[in-house]
C-alpha positions in Angstrom: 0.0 0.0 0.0 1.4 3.5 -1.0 1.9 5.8 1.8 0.3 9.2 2.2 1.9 12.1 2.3 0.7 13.3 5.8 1.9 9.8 7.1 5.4 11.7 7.8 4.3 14.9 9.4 4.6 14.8 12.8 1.9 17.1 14.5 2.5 18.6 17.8 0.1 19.8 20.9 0.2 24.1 21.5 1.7 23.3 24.7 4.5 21.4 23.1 5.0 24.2 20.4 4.5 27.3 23.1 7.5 25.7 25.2 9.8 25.7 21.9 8.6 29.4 20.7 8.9 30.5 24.8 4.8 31.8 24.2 1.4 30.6 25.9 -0.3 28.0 24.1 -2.7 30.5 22.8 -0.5 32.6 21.2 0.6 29.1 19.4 -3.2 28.8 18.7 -3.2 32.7 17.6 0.0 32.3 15.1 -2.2 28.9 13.1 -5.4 31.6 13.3 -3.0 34.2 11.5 -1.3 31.7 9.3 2.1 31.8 10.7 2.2 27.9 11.4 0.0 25.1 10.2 -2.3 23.6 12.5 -5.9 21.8 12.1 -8.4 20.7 15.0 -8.4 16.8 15.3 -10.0 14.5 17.3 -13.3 14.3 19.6 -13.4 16.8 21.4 -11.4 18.9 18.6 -7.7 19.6 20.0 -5.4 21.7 18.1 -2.4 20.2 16.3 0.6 21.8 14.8 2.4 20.8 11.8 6.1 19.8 13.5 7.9 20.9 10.1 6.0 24.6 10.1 7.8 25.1 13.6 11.0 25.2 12.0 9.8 26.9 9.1 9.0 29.6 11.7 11.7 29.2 13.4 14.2 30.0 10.3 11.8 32.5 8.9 12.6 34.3 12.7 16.2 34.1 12.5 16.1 35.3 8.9 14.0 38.5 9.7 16.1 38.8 12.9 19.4 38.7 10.7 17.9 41.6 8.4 17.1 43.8 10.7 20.9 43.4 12.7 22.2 44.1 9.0 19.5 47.0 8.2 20.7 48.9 11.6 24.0 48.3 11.0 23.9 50.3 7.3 22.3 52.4 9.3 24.6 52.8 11.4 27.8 53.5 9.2 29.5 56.6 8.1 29.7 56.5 4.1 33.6 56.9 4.4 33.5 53.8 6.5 31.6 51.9 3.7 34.1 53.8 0.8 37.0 52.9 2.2 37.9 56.8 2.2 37.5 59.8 4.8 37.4 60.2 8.0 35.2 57.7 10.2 32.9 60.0 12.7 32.2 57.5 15.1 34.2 55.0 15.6 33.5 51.8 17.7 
């Protein structure tokens, strides 16, 4: 028999998730609601579940945006003579 493709995913409770991200469980139930991570409601009674793979995804997409705004302030930051190579460098560190 072929296997599915959801027969990999992992899927993980909010309070599981929430102790990763360092958030409640309902802001892991607020970032599925906004699309941030994947998530359905499964079972009887219905109990949220979150896709294990979109927690990394988050995750990197975190770091990434983190990374950008380090590298945005730090252009920000510097003197054009430090970034030509020429001049005299106002402020340095």
């Amino acid at each position: 028999m072929p296997e599915s493709p959801a027969s990999g995913m992992r899927m993980l409770a909010p309070a599981a998730v929430a102790e990763v991200l360092g958030v409640s469980a309902d802001e892991v139930v607020a970032l599925v609601l906004d699309g941030r991570l994947r998530g359905a409601r499964v079972g009887a009674p219905p109990q949220w579940r979150i896709e294990e793979e979109s927690v990394t995804e988050y995750l990197d997409d975190q770091a990434e945006e983190a990374r950008r705004i380090a590298l945005w302030h730090q252009s920000n930051a510097a003197s054009f003579p430090e970034l030509w190579g020429r001049g005299t460098v106002r402020n340095p560190d």
